[in-house]
TORDRENZA-807988 format. One record per residue (C-alpha): residue in three letters; y, x, z. Coordinates in steps of 0.1 Angstrom, whole numbers, padded with zeros to 4 digits, always signed. Layout:
N
ALAYXZ
...
# end
This chain:
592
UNK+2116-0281-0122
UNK+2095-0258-0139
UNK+2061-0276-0158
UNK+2039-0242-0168
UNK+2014-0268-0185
UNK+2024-0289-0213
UNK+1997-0314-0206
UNK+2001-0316-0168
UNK+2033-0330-0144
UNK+2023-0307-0123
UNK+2060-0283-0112
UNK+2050-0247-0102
UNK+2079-0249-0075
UNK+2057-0272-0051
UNK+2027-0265-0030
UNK+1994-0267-0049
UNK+1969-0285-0032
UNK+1940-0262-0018
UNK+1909-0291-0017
UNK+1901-0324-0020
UNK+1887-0346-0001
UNK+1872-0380-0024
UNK+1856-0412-0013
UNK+1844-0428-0042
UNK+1831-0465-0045
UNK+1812-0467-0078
UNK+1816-0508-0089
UNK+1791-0513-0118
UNK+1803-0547-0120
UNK+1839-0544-0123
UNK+1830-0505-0142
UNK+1856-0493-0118
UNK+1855-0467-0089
UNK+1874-0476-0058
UNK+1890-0442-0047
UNK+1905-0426-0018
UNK+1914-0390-0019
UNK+1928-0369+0007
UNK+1952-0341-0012
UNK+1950-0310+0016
UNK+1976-0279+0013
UNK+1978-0245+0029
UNK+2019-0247+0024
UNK+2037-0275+0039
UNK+2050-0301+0019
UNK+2087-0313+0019
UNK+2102-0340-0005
UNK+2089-0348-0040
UNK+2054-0338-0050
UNK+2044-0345-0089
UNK+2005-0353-0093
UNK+1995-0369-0127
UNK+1972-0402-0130
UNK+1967-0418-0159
UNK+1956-0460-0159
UNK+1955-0458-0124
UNK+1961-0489-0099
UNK+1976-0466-0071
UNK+1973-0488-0040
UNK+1988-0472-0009
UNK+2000-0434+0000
UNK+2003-0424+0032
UNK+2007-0388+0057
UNK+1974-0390+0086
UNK+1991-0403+0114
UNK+2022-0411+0104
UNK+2013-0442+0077
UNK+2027-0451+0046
UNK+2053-0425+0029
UNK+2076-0434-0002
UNK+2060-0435-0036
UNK+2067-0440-0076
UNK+2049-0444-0105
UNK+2069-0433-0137
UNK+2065-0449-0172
UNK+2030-0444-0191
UNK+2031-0418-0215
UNK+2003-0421-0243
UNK+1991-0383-0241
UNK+2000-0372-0202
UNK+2002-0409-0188
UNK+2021-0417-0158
UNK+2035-0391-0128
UNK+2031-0400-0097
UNK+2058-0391-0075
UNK+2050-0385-0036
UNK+2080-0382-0014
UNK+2065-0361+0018
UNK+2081-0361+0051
UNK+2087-0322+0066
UNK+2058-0305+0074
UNK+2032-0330+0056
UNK+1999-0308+0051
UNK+1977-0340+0039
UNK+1982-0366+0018
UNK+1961-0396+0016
UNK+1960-0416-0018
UNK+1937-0450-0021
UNK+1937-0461-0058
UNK+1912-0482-0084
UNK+1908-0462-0121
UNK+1906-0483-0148
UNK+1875-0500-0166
UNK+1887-0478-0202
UNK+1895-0447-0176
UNK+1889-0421-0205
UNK+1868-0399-0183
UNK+1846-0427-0170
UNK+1814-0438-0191
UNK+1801-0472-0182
UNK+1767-0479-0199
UNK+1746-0512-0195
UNK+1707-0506-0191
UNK+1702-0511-0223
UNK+1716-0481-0232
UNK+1700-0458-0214
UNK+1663-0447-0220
UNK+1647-0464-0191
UNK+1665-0502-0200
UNK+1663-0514-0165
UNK+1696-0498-0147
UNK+1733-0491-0152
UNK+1744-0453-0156
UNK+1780-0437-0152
UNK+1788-0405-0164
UNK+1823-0385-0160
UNK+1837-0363-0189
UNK+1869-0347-0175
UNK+1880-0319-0197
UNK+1905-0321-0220
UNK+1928-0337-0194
UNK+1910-0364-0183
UNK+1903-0355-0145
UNK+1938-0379-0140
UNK+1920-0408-0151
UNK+1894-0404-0121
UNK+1914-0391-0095
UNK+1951-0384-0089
UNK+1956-0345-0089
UNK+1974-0315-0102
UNK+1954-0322-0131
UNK+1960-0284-0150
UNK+1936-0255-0147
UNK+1963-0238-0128
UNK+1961-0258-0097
UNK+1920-0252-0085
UNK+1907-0272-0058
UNK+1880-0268-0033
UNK+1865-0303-0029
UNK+1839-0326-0006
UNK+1831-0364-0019
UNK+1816-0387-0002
UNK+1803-0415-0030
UNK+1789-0452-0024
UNK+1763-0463-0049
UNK+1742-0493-0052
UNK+1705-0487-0038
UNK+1678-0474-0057
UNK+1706-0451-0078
UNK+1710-0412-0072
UNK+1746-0397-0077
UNK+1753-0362-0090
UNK+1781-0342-0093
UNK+1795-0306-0100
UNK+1791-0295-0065
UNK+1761-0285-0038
UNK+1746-0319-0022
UNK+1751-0320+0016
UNK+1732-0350+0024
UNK+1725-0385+0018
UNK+1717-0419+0037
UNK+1712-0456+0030
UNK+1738-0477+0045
UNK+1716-0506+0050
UNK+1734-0529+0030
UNK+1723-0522-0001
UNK+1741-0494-0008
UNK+1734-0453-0004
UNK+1764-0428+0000
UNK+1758-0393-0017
UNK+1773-0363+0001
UNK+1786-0330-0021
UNK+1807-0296-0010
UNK+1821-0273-0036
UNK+1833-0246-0018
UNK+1848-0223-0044
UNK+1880-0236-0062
UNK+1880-0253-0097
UNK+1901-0265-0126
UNK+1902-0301-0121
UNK+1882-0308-0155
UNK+1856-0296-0139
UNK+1852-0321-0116
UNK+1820-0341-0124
UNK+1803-0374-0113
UNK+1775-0391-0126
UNK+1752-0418-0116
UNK+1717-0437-0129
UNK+1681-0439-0118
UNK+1674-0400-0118
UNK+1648-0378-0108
UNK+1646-0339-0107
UNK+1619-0313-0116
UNK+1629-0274-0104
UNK+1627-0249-0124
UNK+1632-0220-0107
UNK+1644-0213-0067
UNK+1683-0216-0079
UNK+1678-0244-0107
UNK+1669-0276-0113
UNK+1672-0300-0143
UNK+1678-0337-0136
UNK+1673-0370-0160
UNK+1662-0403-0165
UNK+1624-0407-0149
UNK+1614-0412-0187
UNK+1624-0379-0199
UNK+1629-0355-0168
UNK+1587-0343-0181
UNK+1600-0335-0215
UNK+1636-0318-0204
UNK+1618-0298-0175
UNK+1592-0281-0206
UNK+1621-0276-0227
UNK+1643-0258-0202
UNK+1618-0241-0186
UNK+1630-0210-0194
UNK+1665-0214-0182
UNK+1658-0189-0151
UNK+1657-0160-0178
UNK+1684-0168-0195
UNK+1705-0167-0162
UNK+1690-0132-0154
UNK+1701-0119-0187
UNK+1737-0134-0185
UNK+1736-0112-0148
UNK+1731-0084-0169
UNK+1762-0088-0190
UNK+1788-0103-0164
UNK+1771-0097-0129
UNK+1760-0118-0103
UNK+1759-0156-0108
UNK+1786-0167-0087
UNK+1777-0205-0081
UNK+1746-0205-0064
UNK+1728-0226-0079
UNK+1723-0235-0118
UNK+1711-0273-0124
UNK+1713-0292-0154
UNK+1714-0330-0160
UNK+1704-0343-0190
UNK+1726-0372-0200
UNK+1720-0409-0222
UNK+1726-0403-0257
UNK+1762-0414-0258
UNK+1773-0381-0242
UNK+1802-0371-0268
UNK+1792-0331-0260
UNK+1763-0308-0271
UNK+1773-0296-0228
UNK+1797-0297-0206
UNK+1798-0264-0181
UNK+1805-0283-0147
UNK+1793-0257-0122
UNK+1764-0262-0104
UNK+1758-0289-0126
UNK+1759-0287-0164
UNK+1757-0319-0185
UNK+1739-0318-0213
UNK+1731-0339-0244
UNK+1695-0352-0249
UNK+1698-0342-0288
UNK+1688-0309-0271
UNK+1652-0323-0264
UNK+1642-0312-0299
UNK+1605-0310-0284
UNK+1593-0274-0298
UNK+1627-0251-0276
UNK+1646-0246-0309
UNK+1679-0260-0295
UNK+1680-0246-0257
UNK+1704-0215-0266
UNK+1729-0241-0263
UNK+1722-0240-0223
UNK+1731-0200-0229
UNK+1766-0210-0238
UNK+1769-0231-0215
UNK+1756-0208-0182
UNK+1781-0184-0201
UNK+1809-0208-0190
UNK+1799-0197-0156
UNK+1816-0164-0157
UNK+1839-0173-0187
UNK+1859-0206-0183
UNK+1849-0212-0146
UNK+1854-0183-0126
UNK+1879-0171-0153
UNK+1894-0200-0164
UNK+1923-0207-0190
UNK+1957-0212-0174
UNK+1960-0244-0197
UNK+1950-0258-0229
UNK+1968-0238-0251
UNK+1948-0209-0240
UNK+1915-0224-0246
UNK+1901-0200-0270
UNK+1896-0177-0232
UNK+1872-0198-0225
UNK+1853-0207-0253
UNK+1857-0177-0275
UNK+1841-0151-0248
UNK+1818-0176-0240
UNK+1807-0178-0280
UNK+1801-0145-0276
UNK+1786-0144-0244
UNK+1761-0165-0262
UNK+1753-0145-0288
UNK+1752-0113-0265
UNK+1722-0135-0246
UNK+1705-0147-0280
UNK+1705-0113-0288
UNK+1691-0098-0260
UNK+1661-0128-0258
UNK+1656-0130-0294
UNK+1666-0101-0314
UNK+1694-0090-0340
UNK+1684-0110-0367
UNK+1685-0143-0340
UNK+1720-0132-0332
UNK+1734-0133-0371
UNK+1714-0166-0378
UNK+1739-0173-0347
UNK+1771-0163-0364
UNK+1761-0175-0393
UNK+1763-0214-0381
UNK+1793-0204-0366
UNK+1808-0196-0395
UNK+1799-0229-0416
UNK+1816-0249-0382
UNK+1846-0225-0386
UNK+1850-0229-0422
UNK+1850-0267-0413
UNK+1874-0268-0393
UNK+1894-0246-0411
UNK+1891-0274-0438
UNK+1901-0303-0415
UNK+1929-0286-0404
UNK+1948-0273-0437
UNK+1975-0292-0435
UNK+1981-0288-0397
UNK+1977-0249-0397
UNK+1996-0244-0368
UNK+1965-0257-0351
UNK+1944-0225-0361
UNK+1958-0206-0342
UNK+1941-0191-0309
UNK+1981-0193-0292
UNK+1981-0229-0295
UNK+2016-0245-0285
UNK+2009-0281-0276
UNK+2038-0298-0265
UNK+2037-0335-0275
UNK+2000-0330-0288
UNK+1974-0344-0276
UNK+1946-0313-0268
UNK+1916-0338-0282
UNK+1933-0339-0312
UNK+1937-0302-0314
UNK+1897-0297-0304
UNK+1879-0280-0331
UNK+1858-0248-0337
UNK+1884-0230-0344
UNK+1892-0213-0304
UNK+1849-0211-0301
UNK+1847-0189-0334
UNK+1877-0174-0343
UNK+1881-0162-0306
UNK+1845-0150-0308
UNK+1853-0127-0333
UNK+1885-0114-0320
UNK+1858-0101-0291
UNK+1835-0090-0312
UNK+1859-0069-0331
UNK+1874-0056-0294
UNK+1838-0048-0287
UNK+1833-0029-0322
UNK+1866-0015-0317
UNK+1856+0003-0278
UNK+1818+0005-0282
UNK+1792-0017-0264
UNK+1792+0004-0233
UNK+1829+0005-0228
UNK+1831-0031-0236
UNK+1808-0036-0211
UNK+1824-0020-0181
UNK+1855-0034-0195
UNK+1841-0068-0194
UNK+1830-0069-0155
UNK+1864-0055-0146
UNK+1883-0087-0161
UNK+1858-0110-0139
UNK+1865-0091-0108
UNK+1903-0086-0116
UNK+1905-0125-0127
UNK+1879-0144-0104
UNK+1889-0175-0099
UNK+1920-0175-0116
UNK+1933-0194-0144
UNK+1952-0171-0164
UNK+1972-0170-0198
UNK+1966-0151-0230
UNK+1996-0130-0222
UNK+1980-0118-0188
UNK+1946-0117-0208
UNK+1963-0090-0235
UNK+1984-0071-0208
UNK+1951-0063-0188
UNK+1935-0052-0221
UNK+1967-0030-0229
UNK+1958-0011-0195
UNK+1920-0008-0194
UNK+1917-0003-0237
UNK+1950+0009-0245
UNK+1955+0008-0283
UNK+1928-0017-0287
UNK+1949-0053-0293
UNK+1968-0031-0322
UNK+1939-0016-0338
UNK+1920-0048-0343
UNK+1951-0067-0353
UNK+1951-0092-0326
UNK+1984-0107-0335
UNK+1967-0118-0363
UNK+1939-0140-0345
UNK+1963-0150-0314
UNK+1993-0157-0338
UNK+1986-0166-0378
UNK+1965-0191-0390
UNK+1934-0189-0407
UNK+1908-0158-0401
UNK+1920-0126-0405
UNK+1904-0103-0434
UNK+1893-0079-0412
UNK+1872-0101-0386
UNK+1840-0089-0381
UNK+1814-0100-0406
UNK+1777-0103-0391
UNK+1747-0092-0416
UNK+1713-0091-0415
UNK+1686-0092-0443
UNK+1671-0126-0433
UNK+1704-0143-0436
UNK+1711-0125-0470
UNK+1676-0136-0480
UNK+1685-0174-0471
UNK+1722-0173-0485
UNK+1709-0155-0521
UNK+1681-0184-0519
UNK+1704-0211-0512
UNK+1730-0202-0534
UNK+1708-0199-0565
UNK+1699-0236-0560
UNK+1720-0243-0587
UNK+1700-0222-0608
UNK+1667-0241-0601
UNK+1663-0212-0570
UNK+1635-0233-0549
UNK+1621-0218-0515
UNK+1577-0214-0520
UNK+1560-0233-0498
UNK+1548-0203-0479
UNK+1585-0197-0469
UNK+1589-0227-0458
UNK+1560-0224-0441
UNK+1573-0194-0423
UNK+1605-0206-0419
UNK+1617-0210-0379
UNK+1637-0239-0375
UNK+1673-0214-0372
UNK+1664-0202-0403
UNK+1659-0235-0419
UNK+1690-0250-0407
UNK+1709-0218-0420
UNK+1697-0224-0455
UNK+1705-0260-0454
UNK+1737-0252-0442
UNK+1740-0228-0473
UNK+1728-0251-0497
UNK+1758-0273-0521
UNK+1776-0294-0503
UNK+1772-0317-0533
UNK+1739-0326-0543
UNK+1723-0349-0570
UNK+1697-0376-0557
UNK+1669-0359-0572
UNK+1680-0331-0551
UNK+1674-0349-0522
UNK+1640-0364-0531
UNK+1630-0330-0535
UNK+1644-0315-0504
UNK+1629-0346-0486
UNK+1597-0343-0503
UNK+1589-0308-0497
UNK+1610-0298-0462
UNK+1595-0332-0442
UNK+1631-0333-0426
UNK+1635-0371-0423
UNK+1618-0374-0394
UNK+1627-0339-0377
UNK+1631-0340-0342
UNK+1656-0311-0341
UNK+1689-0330-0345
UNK+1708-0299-0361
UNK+1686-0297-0387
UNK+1683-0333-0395
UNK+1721-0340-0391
UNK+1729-0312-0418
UNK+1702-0331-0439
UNK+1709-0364-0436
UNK+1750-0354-0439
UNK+1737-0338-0473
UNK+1718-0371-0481
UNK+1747-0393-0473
UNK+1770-0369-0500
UNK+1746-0378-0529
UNK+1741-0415-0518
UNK+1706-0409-0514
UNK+1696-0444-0506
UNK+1662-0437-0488
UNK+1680-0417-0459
UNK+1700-0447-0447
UNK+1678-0460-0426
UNK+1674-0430-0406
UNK+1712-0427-0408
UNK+1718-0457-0393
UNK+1694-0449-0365
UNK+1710-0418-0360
UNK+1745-0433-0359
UNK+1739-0461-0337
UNK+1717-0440-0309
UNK+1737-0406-0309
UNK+1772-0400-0296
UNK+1774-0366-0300
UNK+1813-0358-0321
UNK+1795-0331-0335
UNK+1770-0349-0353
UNK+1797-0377-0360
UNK+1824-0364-0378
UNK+1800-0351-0403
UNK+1779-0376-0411
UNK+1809-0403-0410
UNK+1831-0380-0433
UNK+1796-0373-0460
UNK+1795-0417-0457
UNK+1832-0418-0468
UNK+1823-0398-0504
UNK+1811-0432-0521
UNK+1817-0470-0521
UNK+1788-0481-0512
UNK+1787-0456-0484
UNK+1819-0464-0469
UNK+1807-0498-0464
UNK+1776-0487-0448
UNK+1799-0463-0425
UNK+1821-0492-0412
UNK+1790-0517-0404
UNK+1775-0492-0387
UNK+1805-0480-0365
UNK+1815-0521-0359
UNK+1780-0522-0343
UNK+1777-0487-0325
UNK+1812-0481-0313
UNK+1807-0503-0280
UNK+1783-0481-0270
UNK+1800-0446-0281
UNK+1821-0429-0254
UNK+1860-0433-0261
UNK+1863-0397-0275
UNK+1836-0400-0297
UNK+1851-0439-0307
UNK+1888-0419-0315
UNK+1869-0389-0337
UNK+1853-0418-0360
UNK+1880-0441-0364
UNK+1903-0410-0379
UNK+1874-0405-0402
UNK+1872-0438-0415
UNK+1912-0439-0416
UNK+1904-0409-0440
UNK+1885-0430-0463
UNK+1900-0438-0499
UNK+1912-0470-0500
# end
């Protein structure tokens, strides 16, 4: 047996499966899907074959044409869950699975109408990655089996299904329900499978993209995305063609535990984005990114995660750059930082965690999910970049897609193809040092510019009785705003607050990175006249970016800790089950 993922049953020594084939039956009632999948491989099968599932009611398995084979479902384990094992006769080349997920399947989002912006219909939505794809569907659920795949899913009239994959037709059955067609022809990591399902309508954007949501804000997400067709030209420019054909986005209910989730041809995104003025959509540039880097180069497994999210961070900042200028690009790094230096924080006893080598064995990879593999493995790019020159990078860049496309490959294959196209580079920047020692190294590249030296001087002489004039807050773009917030003390007196509130209008901001840093400063200091909008906040969004924060501010005082446990008794039920896991550690954090 030989297990290359830690996270995955999946043994190297059988056939991978090549596509899948799904029938889904989406049961609103029961919050359960009703599955059939059809498991096809190029190699013949012979004896055992190891897929993973995780909750799931496995209900019959069986070879076309020859009916029911031998199967057996091994004990749950809390992280990987249960293996299912497939005994194939000779020569097998399909095998047909019919199975019910659970109503808590982890990667399954069940939301009543009431939690939705329109009120008046049900709405599922799928979140597969870490390793969650096992709850849905059983698979080869690691990044290095990819699938092909075509679905066929069953939904109650008068709701539109979507998934991570080009539509291919539609009809009503004429019983009240309507099956939804897709194809994804080019193979995937299985956490990139995606599914979701509500009362949706579509605006395009552009001849390859689209951006789908809720009838009562598709207007508003179609005027702040509108520019998503230059954003995909410019990522051309750094990585080539765009290799999925088309780019559509669907703007997800509020409980969404992501800022975006990069399912090709499909990205998710949170509606915390809809800041109504454009200041948040470079988030859509990291995830398009995730096109080249993490989809059609993917990492082998999640130990290796910082290849996807590290060169997609700086993918990110390559396009901000490029659309916005040098000065847009360090504002950029700069709230990278503060997120890395948090992290860095919430993981100082676990240090073994911060590294970009990760070795998971017996760890659950949500646990292990921080900033650390987005901007620590930024920088080791950005310091590989430095260390070649732009140009050099550049070409070096297309020839990892090309050499890579669709693969999922390890860090060790990652730093051998750097050895032989930038030989001396891994050494010259250190790289053991990022890959292999906690913390950041003190030569990773720092990023400077005289607008983020003016905010940090301004910020840090707060203490002082620095204030910002009103003419530069007037002048102030909402980047730069957040940046000084972010730079301010994270300890602040109430009169602080009142004057921040007072003179910076942030209560009622509609950006929500701005007003999260605010009201996470206001919840620090105790500063009564925030709560209100705290509680909104907390009970509406889902987002674990903007939870962790604000819960972990609520757990400074006593009066705030009870505040943070009413209000996560009354939002929980409607928070997704990663988002539900990130706050209860907070509050375990609390003082007694």
């Amino acid at each position: 047996m030989h297990r290359p993922d830690p996270h995955s049953y999946y043994d190297a020594a059988q056939p991978k499966a090549r596509r899948l084939r799904l029938k889904l039956g989406v049961d609103f009632t029961a919050k359960r899907i009703d599955g059939e999948v059809v498991l096809e491989f190029d190699d013949p099968v012979s004896g055992p074959l190891d897929l993973d599932t995780k909750g799931l009611e496995i209900q019959a398995v069986q070879v076309p044409g020859q009916g029911p084979i031998p199967w057996e479902l091994g004990g749950a384990d809390p992280i990987l869950g249960s293996r299912l094992r497939v005994t194939a006769p000779a020569g097998t080349r399909e095998v047909v699975i019919h199975y019910r997920t659970a109503p808590d399947a982890m990667a399954l989002q069940w939301l009543d109408p009431g939690q939705t912006e329109g009120k008046v219909a049900p709405y599922l939505f799928s979140q597969c990655q870490q390793i969650h794809a096992r709850t849905m569907v059983p698979c080869q659920d690691t990044p290095i089996a990819r699938v092909s795949y075509q679905a066929e899913v069953t939904v109650p009239e008068g709701l539109t299904a979507v998934m991570s994959a080009g539509p291919d037709g539609d009809e009503a059955t004429g019983d009240g329900r309507h099956v939804f067609r897709f194809t994804m022809p080019q193979p995937i990591p299985s956490y990139l499978l995606a599914l979701a399902v509500g009362r949706l309508e579509s605006r395009d954007l552009s001849p390859r993209s689209r951006v789908w949501a809720e009838p009562e804000t598709v207007a508003a997400a179609a005027w702040e995305f509108a520019g998503v067709e230059g954003m995909i030209a410019k990522a051309e420019g750094l990585f080539g063609p765009y290799p999925w054909d088309r780019y559509d986005m669907l703007v997800l209910p509020p409980s969404f535990p992501y800022g975006g989730m990069e399912n090709p041809r499909m990205t998710f995104l949170t509606p915390t984005l809809l800041a109504g003025d454009r200041s948040l959509v470079d988030v859509v540039a990291h995830e398009l990114a995730h096109s080249w880097t993490g989809n059609l180069v993917t990492n082998a497994s999640m130990e290796h995660f910082w290849l996807n999210e590290g060169f997609t961070v700086w993918a990110e900042r390559k396009i901000l750059r490029t659309l916005h200028g040098d000065d847009a690009a360090a504002l950029g790094w700069a709230m990278g930082q503060k997120a890395l230096e948090d992290s860095l924080e919430r993981f100082k006893n676990e240090p073994h965690l911060t590294l970009l080598r990760l070795h998971l064995e017996g760890i659950d990879p949500d646990d292990a999910f921080s900033s650390i593999p987005y901007e620590k493995g930024a920088r080791l790019v950005a310091a590989l970049e430095r260390q070649v020159g732009e140009d050099r990078f550049h070409r070096f860049l297309r020839d990892y897609m090309d050499a890579f496309r669709f693969t999922s490959i390890t860090t060790e294959q990652f730093c051998a193809f750097v050895d032989e196209q930038l030989p001396g580079a891994l050494a010259a920047v250190n790289a053991k040092a990022y890959l292999d020692e906690p913390g950041i190294p003190a030569t990773a590249p720092q990023f400077r510019s005289a607008q983020l030296d003016g905010l940090t001087t301004l910020a840090e002489s707060w203490a002082a009785g620095g204030r910002p004039t009103p003419q530069q807050i007037a002048a102030w773009t909402p980047a730069e705003l957040q940046v000084y917030l972010q730079k301010l003390p994270r300890q602040l007196s109430q009169a602080d607050c009142a004057w921040l509130d007072a003179h910076l209008q942030l209560m009622d901001r509609g950006n929500h990175e701005i007003l999260v840093e605010w009201l996470t400063l206001a919840a620090a200091a105790d500063y009564e006249p925030a709560f209100a909008r705290i509680r909104e906040v907390l009970m509406r969004v889902g987002r674990m970016k903007y939870l962790r924060p604000l819960y972990g501010a609520l757990g400074q005082h006593a009066r705030t800790r009870a505040l943070a446990r009413e209000i996560f008794a009354a939002a929980s039920p409607g928070y997704h089950g990663l988002s539900r896991r990130v706050v209860q550690s907070v509050l375990e954090s609390y003082p007694a």
